[in-house]
PDB file with SEQRES, HELIX, SHEET and CRYST1 records, atoms N, CA, C and O in Angstrom:
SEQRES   1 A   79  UNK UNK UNK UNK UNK UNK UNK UNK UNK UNK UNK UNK UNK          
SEQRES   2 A   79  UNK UNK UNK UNK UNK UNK UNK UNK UNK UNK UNK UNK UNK          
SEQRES   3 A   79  UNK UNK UNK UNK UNK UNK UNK UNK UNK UNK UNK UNK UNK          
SEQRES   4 A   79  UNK UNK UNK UNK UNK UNK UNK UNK UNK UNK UNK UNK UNK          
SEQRES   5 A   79  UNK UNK UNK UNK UNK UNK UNK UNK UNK UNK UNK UNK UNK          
SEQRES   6 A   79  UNK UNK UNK UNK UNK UNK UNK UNK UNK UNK UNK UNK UNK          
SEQRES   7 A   79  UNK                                                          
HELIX    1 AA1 UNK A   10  UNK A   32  1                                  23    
HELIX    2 AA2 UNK A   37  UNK A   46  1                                  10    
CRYST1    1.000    1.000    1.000  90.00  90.00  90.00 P 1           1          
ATOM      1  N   UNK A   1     -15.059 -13.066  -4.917  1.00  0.00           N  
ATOM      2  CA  UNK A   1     -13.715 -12.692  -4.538  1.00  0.00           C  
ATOM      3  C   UNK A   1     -13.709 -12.417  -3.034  1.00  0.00           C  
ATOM      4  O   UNK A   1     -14.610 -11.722  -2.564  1.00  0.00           O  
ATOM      5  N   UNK A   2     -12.719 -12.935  -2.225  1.00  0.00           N  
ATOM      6  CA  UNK A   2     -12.700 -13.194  -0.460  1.00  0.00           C  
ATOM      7  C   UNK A   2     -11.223 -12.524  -0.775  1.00  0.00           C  
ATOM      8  O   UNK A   2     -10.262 -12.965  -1.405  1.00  0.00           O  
ATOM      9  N   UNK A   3     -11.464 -11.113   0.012  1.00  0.00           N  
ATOM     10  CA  UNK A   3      -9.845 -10.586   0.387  1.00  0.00           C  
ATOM     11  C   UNK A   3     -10.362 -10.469   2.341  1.00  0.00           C  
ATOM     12  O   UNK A   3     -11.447 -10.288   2.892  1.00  0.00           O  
ATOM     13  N   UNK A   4      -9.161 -10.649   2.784  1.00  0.00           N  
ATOM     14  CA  UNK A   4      -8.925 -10.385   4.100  1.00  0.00           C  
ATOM     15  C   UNK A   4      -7.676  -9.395   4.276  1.00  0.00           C  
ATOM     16  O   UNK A   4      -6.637  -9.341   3.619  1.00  0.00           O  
ATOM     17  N   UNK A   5      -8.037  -8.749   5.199  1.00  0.00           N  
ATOM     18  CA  UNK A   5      -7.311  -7.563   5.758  1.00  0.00           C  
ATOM     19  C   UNK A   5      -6.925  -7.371   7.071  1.00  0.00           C  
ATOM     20  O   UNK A   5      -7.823  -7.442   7.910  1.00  0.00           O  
ATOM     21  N   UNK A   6      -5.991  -7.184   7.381  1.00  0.00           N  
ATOM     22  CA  UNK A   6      -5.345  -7.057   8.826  1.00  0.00           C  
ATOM     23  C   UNK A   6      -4.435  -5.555   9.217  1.00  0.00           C  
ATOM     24  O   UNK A   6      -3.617  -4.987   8.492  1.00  0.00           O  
ATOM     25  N   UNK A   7      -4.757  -5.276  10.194  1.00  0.00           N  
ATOM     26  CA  UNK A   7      -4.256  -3.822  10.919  1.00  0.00           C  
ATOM     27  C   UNK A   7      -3.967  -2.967   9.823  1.00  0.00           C  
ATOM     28  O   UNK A   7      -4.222  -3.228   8.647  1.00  0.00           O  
ATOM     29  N   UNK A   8      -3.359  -1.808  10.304  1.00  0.00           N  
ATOM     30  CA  UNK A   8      -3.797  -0.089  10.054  1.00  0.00           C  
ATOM     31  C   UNK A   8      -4.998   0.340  10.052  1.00  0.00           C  
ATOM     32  O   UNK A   8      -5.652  -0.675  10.291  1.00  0.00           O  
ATOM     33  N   UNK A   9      -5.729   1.213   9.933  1.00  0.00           N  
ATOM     34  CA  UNK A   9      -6.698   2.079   9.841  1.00  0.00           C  
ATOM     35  C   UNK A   9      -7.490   1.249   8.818  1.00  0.00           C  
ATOM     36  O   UNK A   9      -7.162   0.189   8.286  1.00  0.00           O  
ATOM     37  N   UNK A  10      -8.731   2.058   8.649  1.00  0.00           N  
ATOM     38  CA  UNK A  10      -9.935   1.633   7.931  1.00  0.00           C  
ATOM     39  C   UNK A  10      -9.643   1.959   6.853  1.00  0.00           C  
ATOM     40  O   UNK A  10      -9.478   1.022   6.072  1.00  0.00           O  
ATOM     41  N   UNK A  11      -9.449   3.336   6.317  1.00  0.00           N  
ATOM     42  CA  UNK A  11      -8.897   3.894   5.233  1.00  0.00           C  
ATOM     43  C   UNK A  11      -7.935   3.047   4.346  1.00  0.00           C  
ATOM     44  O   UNK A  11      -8.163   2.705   3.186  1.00  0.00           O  
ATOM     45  N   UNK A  12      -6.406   2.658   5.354  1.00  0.00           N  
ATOM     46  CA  UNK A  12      -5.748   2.263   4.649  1.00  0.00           C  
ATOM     47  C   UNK A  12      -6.147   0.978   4.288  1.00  0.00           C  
ATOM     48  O   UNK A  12      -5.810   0.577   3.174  1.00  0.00           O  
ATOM     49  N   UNK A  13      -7.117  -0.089   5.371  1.00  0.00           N  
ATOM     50  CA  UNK A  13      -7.650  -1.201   4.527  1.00  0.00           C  
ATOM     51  C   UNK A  13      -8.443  -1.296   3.230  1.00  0.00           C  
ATOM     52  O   UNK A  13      -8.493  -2.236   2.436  1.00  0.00           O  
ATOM     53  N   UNK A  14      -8.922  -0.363   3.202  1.00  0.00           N  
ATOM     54  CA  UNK A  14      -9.650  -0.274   1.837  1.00  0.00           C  
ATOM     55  C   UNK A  14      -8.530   0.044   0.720  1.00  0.00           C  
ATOM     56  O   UNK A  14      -8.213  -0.617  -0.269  1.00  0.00           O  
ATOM     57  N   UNK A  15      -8.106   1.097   1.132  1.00  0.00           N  
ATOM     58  CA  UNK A  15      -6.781   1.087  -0.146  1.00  0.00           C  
ATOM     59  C   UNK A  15      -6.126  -0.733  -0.465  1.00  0.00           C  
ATOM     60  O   UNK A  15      -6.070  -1.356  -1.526  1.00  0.00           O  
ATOM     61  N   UNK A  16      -5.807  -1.052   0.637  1.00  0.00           N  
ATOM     62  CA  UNK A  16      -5.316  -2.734   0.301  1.00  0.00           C  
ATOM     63  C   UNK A  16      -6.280  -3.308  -0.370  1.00  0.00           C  
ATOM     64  O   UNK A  16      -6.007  -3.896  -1.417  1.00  0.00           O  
ATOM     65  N   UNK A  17      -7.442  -3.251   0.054  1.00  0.00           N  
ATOM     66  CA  UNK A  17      -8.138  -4.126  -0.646  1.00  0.00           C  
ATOM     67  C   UNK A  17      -8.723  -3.926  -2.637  1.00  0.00           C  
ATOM     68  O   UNK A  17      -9.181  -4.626  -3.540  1.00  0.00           O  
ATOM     69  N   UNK A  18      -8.299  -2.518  -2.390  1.00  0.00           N  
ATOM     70  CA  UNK A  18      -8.618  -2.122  -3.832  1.00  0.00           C  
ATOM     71  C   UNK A  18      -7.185  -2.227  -4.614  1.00  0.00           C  
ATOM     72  O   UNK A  18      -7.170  -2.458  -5.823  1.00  0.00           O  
ATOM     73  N   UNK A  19      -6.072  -2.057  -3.920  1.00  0.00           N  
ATOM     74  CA  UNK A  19      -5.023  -2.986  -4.570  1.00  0.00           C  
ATOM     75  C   UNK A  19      -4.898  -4.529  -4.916  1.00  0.00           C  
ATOM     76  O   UNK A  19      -4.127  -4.947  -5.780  1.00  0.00           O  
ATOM     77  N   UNK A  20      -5.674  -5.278  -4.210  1.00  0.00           N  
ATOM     78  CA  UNK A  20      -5.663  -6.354  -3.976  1.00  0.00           C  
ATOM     79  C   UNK A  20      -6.397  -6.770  -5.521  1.00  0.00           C  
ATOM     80  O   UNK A  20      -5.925  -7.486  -6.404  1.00  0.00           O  
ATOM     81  N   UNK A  21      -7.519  -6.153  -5.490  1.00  0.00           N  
ATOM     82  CA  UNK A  21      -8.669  -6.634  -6.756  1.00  0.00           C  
ATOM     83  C   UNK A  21      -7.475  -6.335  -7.567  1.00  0.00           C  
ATOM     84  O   UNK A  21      -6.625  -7.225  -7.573  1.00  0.00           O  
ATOM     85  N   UNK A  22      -7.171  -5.023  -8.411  1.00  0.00           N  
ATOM     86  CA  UNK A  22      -6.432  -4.594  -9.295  1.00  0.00           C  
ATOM     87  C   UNK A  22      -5.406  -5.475  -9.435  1.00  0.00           C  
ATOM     88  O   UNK A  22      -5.067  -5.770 -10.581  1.00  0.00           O  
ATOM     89  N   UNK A  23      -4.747  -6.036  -8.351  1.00  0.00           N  
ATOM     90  CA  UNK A  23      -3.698  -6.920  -8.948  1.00  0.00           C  
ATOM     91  C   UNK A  23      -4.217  -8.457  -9.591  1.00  0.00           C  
ATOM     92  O   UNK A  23      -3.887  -8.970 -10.660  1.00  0.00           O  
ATOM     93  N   UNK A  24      -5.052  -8.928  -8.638  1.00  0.00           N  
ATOM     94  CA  UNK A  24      -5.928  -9.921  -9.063  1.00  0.00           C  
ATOM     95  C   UNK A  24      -6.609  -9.792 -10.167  1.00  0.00           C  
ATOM     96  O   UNK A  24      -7.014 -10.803 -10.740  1.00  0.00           O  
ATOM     97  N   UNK A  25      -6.852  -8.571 -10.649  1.00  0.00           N  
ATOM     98  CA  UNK A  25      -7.541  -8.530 -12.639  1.00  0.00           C  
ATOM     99  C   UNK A  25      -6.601  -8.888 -13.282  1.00  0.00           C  
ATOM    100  O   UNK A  25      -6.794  -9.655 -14.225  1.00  0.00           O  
ATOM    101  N   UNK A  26      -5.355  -8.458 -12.975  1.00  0.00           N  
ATOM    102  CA  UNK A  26      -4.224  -8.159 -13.681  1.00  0.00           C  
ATOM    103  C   UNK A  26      -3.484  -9.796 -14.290  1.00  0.00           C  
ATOM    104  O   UNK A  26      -3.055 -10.197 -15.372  1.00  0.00           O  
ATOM    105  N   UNK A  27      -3.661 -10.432 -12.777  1.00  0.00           N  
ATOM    106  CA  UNK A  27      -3.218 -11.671 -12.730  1.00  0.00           C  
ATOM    107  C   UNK A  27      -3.944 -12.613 -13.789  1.00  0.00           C  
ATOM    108  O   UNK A  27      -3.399 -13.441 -14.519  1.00  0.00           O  
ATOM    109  N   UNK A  28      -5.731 -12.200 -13.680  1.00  0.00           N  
ATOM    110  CA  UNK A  28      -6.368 -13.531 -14.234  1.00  0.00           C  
ATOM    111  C   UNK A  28      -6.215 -12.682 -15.772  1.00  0.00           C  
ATOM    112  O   UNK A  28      -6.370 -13.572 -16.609  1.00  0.00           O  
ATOM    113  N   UNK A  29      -6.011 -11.527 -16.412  1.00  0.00           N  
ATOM    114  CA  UNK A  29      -5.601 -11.080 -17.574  1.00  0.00           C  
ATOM    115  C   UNK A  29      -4.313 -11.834 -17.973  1.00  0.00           C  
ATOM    116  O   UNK A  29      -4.407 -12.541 -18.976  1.00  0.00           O  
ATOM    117  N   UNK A  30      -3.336 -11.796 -17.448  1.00  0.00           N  
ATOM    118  CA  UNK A  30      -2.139 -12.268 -17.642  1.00  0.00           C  
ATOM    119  C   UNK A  30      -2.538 -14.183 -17.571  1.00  0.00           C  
ATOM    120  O   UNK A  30      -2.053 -14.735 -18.558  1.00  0.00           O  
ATOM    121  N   UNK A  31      -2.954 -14.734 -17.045  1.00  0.00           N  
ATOM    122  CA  UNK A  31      -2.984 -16.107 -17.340  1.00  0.00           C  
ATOM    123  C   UNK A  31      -4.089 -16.309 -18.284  1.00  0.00           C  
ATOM    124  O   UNK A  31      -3.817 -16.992 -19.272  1.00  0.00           O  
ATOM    125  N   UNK A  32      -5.457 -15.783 -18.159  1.00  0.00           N  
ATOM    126  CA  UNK A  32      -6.954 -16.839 -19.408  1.00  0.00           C  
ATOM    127  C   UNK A  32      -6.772 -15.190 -20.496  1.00  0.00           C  
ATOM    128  O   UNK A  32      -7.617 -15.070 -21.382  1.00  0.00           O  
ATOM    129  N   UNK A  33      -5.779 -14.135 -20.370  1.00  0.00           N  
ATOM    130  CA  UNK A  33      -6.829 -13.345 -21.432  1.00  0.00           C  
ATOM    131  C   UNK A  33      -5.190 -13.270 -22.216  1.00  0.00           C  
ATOM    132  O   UNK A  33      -4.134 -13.772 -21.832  1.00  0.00           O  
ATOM    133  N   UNK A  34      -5.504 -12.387 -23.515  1.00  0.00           N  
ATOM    134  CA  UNK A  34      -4.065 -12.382 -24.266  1.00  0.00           C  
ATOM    135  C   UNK A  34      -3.675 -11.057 -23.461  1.00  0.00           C  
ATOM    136  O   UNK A  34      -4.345 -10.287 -22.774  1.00  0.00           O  
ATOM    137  N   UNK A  35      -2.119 -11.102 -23.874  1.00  0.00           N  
ATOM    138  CA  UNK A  35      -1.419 -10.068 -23.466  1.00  0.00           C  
ATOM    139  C   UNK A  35      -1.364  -8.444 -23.765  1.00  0.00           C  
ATOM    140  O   UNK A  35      -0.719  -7.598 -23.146  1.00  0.00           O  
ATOM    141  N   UNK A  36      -2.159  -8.281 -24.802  1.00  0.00           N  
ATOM    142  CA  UNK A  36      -2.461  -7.004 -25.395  1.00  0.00           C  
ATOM    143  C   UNK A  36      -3.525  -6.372 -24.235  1.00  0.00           C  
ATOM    144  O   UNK A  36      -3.291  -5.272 -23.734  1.00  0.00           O  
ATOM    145  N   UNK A  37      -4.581  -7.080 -23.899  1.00  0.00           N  
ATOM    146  CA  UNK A  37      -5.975  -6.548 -23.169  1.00  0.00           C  
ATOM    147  C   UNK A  37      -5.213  -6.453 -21.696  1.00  0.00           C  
ATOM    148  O   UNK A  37      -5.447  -5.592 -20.848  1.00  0.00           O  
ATOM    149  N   UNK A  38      -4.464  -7.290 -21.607  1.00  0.00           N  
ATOM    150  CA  UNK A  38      -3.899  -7.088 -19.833  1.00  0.00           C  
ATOM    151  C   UNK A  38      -3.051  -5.592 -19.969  1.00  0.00           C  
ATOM    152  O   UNK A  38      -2.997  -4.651 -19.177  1.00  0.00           O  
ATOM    153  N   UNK A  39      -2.411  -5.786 -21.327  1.00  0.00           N  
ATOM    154  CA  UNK A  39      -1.259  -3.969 -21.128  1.00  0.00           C  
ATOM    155  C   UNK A  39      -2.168  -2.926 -20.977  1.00  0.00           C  
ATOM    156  O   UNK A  39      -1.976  -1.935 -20.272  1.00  0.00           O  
ATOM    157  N   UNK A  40      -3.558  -3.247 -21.914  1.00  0.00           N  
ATOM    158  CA  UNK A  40      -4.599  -2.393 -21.788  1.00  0.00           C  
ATOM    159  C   UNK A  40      -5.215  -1.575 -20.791  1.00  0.00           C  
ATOM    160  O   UNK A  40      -5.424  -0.362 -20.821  1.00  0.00           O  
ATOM    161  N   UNK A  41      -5.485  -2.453 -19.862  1.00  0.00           N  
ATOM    162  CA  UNK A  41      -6.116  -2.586 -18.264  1.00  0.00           C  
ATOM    163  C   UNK A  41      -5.148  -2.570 -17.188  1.00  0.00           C  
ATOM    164  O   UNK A  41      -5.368  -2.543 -15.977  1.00  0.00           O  
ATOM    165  N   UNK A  42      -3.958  -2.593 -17.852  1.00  0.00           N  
ATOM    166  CA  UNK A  42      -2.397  -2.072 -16.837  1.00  0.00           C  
ATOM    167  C   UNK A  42      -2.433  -0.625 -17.229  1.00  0.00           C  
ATOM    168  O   UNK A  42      -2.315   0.018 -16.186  1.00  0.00           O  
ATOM    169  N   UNK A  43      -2.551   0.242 -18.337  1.00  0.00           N  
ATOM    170  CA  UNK A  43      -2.511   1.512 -18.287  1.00  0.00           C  
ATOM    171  C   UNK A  43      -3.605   1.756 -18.146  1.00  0.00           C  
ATOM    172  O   UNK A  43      -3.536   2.947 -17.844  1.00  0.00           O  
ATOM    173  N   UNK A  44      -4.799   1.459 -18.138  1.00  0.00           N  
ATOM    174  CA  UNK A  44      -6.000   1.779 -17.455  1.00  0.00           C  
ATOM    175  C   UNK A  44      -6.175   2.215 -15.958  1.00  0.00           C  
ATOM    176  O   UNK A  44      -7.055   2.901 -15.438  1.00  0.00           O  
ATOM    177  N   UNK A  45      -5.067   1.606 -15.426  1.00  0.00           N  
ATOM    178  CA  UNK A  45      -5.012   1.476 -14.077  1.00  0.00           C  
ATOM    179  C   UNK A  45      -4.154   2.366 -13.426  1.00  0.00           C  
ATOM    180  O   UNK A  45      -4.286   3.025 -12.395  1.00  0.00           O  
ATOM    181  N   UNK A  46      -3.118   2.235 -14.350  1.00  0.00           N  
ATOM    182  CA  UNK A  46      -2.129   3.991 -13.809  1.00  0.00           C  
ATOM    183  C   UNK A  46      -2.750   5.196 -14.256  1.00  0.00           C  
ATOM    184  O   UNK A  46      -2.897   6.309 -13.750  1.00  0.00           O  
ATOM    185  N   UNK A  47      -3.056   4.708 -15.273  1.00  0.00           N  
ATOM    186  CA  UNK A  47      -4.238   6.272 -15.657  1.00  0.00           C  
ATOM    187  C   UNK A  47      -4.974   6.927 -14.736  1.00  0.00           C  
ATOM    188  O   UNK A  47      -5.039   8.124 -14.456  1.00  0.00           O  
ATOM    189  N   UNK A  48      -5.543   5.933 -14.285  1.00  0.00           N  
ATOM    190  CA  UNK A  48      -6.953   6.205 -12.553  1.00  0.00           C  
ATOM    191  C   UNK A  48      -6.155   6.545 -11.817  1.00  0.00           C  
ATOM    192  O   UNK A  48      -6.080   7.730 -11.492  1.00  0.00           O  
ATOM    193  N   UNK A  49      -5.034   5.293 -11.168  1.00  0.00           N  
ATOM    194  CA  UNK A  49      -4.374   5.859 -10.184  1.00  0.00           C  
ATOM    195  C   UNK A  49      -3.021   4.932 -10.580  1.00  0.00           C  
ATOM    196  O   UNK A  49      -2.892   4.161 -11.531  1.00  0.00           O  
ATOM    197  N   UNK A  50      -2.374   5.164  -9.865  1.00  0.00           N  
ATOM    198  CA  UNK A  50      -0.750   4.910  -9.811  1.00  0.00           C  
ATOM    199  C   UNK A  50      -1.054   4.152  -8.477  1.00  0.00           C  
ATOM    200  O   UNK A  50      -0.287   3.190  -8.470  1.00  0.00           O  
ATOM    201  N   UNK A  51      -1.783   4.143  -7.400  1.00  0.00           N  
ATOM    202  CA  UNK A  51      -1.748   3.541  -6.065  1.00  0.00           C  
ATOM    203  C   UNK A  51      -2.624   2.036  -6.083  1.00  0.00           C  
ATOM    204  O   UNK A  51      -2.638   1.182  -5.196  1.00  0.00           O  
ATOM    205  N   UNK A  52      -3.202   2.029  -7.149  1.00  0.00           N  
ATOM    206  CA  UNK A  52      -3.888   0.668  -7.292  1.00  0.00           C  
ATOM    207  C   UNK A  52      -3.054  -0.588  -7.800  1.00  0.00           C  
ATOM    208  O   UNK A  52      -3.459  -1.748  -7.731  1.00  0.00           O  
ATOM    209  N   UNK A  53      -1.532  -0.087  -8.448  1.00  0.00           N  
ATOM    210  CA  UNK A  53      -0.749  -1.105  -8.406  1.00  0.00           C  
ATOM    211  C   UNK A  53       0.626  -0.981  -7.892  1.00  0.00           C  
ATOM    212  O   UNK A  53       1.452  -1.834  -8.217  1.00  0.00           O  
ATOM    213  N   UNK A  54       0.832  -0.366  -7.408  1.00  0.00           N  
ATOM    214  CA  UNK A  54       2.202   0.655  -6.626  1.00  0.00           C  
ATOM    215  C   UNK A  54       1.881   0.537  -5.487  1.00  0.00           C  
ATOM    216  O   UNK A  54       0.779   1.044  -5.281  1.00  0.00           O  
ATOM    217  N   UNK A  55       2.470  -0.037  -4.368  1.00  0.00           N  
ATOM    218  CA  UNK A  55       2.161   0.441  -3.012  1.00  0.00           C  
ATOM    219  C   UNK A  55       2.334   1.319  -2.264  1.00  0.00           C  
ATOM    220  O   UNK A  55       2.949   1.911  -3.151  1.00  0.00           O  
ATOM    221  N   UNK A  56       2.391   2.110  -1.312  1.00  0.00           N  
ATOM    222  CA  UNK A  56       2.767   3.412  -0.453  1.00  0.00           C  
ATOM    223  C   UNK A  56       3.810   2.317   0.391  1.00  0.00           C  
ATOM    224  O   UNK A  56       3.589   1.345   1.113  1.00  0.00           O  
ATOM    225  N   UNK A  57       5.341   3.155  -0.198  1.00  0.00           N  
ATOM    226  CA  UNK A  57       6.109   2.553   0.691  1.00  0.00           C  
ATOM    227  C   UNK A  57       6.552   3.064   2.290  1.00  0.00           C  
ATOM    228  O   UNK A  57       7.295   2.494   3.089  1.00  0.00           O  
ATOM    229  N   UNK A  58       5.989   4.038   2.395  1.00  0.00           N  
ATOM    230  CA  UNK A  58       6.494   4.930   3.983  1.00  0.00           C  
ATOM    231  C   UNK A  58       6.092   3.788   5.017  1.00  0.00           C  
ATOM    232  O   UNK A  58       5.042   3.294   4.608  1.00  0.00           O  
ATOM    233  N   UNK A  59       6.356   3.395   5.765  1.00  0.00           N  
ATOM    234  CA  UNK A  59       6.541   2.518   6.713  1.00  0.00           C  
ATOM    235  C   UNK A  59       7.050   3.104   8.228  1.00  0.00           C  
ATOM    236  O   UNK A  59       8.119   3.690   8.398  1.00  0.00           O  
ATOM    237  N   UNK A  60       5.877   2.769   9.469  1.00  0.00           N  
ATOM    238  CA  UNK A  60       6.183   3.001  10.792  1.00  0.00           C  
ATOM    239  C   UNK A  60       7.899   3.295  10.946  1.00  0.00           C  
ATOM    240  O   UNK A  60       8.716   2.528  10.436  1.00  0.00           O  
ATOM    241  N   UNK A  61       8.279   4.462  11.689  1.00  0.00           N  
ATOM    242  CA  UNK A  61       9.505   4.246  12.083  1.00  0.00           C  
ATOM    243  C   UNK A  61       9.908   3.929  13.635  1.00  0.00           C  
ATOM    244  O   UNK A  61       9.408   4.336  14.684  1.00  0.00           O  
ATOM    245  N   UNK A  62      11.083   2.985  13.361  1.00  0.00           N  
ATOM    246  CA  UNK A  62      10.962   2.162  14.672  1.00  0.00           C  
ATOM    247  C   UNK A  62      11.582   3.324  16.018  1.00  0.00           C  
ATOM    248  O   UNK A  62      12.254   4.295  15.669  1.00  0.00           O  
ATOM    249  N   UNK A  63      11.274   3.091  17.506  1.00  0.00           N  
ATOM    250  CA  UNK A  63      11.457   3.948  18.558  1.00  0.00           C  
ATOM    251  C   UNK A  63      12.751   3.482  18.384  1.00  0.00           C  
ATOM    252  O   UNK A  63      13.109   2.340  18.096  1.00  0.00           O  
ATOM    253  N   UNK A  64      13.790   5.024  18.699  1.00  0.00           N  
ATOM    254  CA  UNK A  64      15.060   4.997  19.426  1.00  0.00           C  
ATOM    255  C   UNK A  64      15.200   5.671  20.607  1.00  0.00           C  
ATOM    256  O   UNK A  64      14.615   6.671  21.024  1.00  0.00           O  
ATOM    257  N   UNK A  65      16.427   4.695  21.302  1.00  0.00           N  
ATOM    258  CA  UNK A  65      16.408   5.230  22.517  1.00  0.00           C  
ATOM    259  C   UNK A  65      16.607   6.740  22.588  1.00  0.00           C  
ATOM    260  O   UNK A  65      17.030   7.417  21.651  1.00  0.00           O  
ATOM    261  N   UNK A  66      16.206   7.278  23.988  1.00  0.00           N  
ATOM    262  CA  UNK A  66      16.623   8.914  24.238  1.00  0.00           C  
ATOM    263  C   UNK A  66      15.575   9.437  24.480  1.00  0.00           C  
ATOM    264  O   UNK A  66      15.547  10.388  25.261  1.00  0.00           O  
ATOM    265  N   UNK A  67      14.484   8.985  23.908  1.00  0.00           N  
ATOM    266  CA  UNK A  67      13.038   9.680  23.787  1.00  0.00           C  
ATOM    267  C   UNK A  67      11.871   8.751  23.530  1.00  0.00           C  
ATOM    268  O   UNK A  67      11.857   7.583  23.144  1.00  0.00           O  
ATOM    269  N   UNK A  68      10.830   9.646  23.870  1.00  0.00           N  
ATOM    270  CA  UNK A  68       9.623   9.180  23.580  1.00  0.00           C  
ATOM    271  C   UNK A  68       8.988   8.250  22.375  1.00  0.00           C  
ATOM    272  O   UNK A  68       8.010   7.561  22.665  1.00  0.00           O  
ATOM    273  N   UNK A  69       9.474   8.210  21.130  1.00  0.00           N  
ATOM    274  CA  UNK A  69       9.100   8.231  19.999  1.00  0.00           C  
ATOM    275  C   UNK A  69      10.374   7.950  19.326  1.00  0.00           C  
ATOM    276  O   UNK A  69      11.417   7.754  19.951  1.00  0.00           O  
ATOM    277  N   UNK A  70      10.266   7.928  17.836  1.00  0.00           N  
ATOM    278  CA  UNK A  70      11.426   7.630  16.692  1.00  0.00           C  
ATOM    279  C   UNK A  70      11.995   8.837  16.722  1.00  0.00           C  
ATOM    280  O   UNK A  70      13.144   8.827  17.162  1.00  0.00           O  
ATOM    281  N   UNK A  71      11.506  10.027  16.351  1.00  0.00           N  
ATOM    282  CA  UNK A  71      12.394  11.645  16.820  1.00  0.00           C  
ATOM    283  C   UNK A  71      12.577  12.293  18.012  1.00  0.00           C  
ATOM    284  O   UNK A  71      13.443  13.076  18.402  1.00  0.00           O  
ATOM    285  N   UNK A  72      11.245  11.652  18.704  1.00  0.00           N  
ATOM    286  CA  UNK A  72      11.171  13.059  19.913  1.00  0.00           C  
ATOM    287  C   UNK A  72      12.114  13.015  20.135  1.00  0.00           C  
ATOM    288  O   UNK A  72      12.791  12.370  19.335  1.00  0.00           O  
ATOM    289  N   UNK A  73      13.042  13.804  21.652  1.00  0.00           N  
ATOM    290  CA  UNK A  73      13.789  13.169  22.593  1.00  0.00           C  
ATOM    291  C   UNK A  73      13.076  14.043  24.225  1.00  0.00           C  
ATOM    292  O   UNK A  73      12.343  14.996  24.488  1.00  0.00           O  
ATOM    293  N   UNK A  74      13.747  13.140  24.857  1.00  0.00           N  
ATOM    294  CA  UNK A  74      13.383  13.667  26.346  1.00  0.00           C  
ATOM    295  C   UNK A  74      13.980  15.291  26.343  1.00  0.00           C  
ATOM    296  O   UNK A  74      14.870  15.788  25.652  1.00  0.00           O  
ATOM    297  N   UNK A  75      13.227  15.816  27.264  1.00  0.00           N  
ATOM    298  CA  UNK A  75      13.970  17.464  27.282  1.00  0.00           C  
ATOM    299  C   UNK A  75      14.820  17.829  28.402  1.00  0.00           C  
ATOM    300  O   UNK A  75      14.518  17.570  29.567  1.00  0.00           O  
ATOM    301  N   UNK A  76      15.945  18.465  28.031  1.00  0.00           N  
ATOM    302  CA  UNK A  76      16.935  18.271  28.743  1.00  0.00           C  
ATOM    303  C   UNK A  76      17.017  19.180  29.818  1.00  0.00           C  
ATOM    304  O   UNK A  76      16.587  20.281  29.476  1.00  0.00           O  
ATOM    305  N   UNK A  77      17.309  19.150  30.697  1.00  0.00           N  
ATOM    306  CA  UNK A  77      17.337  19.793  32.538  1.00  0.00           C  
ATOM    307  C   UNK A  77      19.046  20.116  32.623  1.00  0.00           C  
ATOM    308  O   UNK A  77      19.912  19.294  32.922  1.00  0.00           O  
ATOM    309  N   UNK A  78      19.184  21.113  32.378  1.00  0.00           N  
ATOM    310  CA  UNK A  78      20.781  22.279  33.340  1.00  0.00           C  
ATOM    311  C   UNK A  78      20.580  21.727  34.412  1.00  0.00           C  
ATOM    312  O   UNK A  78      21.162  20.657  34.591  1.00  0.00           O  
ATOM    313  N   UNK A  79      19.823  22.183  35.334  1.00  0.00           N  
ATOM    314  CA  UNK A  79      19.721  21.752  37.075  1.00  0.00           C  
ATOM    315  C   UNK A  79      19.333  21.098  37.865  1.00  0.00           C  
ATOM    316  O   UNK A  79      19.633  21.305  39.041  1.00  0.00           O  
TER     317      UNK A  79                                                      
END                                                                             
């Protein structure tokens, strides 16, 4: 099995990649195995974790103007 991984952190690549397998069992269950052993190894899998077939949806938030960052803002000067 060849997974490739691209940007975020180290951490979060490994999480991808251990999503990656899990979905890929799931897949070759669902096409060569019957459908009972795949539901099997689908609650097997939320059982362990919920993140091995669920993704983390929080996502970078994009910069707006005003400030530094998506919240900061510049600090404001009276004089």
């Amino acid at each position: 099995m060849r997974i490739r991984v691209r940007g975020g952190g180290s951490s979060n690549q490994i999480f991808a990649i251990r999503q990656a397998m899990a979905k890929a069992l799931l897949a070759y269950y669902q096409k060569f195995e019957d459908e009972q052993s795949k539901r099997e190894l689908k609650d097997l899998f939320l059982q362990y974790d919920r993140n091995l077939l669920v993704s983390d949806y929080r996502r970078c938030e994009p910069k707006k103007f005003g400030g530094k960052g998506a919240r900061s803002r510049f600090q404001k000067s009276y004089r």
